[in-house]
N, C-alpha and C positions, 0 to 999 in steps of 0.2 A: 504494500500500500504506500503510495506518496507519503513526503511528510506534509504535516499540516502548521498554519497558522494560526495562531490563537493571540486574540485579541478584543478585549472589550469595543463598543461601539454605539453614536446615538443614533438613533433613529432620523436618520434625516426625510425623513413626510410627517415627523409629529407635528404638532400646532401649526396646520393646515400646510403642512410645506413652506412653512415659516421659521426654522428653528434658527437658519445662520442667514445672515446679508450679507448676500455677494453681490458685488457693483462690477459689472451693469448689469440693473436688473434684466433676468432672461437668459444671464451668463448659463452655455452652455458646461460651467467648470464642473467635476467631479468631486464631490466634499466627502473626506475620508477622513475618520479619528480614531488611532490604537491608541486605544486607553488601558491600565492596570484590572486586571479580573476583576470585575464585582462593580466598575465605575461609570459601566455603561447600562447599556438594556439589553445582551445577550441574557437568555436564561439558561444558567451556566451545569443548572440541574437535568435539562434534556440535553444539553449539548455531551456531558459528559456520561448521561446514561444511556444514550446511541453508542459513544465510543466503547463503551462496555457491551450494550448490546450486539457490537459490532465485532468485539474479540479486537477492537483496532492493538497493534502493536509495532506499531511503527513509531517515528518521529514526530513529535510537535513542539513548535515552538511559539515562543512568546514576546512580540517586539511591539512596543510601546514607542511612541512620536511623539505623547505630549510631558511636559512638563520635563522638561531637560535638566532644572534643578533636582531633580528628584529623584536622578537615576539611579541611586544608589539603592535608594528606596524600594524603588521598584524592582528593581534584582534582586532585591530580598520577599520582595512582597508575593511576587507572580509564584517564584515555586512551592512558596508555602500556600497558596490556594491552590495551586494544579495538584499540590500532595492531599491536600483535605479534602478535594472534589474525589479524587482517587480514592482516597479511605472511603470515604461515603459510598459510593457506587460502583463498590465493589472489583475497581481498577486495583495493578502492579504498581507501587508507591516507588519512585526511583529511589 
């Protein structure tokens, strides 16, 4: 199986497709946010009891883009939720 990507994220069609202003309005841009596990709106309880469901045993990883202050943080942050999703759901704990 491929590796995968793991990444929080918002919703961008919440509050009517109004969440971020991009100028000019109509901008064809692509609006994309890897955020820290838990900081978005993935539900990260089906995501990771499909990969269970799945038997996935392959690679995934976890790359975060915002808050650059915080890296540190977040390198500590991501694998102790990908380990506690794993204990919960029946996932191989690295």
């Amino acid at each position: 199986m491929p590796p995968g990507l793991v990444a929080g994220s918002f919703d961008h069609r919440a509050s009517s497709g109004l969440r971020y202003i991009v100028n000019p309005p109509g901008s064809a841009a692509r609006i994309q946010q890897h955020l820290d596990i838990g900081q978005g709106e993935v539900d990260w309880d089906a995501f990771f009891t499909t990969l269970s469901d799945l038997n996935f045993d392959g690679i995934a990883t976890v790359r975060v883009f915002a808050w650059e202050e915080r890296a540190r943080e977040s390198s500590v942050r991501n694998p102790r939720q990908i380990r506690h999703y794993l204990a919960k759901h029946g996932g191989t704990t690295p």
